[in-house]
C-alpha positions as CSV (number, residue, x, y, z in Angstrom):
1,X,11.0,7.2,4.1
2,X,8.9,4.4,4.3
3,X,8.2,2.1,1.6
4,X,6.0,-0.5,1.2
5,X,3.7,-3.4,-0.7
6,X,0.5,-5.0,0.2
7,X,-2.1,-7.1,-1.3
8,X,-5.4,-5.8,-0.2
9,X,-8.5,-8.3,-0.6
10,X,-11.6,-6.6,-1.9
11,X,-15.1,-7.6,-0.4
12,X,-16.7,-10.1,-3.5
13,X,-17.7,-7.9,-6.2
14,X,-16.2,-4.6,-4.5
15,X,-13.0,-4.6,-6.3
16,X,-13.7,-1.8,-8.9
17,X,-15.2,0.5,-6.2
18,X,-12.4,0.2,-3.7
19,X,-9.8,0.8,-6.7
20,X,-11.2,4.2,-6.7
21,X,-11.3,4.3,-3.0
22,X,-7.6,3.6,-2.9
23,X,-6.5,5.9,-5.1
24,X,-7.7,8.7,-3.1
25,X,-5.5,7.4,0.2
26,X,-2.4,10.1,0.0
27,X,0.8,7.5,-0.2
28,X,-1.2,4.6,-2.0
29,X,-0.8,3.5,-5.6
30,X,-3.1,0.9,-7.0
31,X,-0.7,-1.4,-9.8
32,X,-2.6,-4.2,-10.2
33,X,-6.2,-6.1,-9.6
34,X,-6.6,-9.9,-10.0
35,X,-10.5,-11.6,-10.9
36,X,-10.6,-12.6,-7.7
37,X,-10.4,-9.0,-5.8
38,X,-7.2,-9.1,-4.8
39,X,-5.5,-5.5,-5.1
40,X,-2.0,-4.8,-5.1
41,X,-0.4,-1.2,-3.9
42,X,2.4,0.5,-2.8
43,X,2.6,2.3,0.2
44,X,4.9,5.2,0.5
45,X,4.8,7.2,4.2
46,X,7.7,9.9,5.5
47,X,8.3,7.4,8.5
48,X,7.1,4.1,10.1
49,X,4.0,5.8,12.0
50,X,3.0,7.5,8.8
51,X,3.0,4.3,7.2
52,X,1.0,2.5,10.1
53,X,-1.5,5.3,9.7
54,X,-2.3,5.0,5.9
55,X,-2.2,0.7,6.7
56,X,-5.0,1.9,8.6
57,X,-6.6,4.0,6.9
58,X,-6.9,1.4,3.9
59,X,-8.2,-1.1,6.0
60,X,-10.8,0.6,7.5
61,X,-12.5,1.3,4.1
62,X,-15.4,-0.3,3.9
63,X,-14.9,-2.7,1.2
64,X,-11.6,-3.9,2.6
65,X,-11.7,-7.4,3.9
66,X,-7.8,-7.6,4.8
67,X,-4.7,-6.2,4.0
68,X,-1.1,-8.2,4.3
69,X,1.9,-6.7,3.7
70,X,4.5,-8.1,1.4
71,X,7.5,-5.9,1.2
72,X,8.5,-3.5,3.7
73,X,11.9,-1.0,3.7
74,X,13.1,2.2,5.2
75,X,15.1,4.4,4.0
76,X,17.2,6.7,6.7
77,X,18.3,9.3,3.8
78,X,16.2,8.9,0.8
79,X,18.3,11.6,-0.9
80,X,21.4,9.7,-1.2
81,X,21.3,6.8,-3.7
82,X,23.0,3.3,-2.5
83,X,26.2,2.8,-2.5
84,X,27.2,-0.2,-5.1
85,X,29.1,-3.0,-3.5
86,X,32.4,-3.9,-4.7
């Protein structure tokens, strides 16, 4: 599993409208959006490709002016739970 959080800048006035648009991308949550169009999501993917492919897809909506990823992490078995460290 892929995990994953990006800010995603909103064309000037767009930000409302591509809210919506995001929420419809399978993997991508919307959690919060700043005055100045700035979006910020989580991405969740099976594996790295699937992740590349909804990147993609989110910046080729049309509103989208960038997206840069902030947090990144895969998870080989997402069913077991960490470890704690002694």
């Amino acid at each position: 599993m892929n995990i994953s959080s990006a800010i995603v800048y909103a064309r000037p006035g767009q930000d409302s409208a591509l809210r919506e648009q995001l929420i419809q991308v399978p993997g991508v949550e919307v959690h919060a959006v700043s005055e100045d169009g700035k979006i910020i999501v989580t991405i969740e993917a099976d594996n790295d490709h699937g992740a590349i492919d909804i990147y993609e897809a989110v910046a080729r909506l049309d509103d989208v002016l960038n997206v840069a990823m902030i947090f990144q992490q895969t998870e080989s078995h997402p069913d077991q739970e960490l470890v704690k460290c002694k």
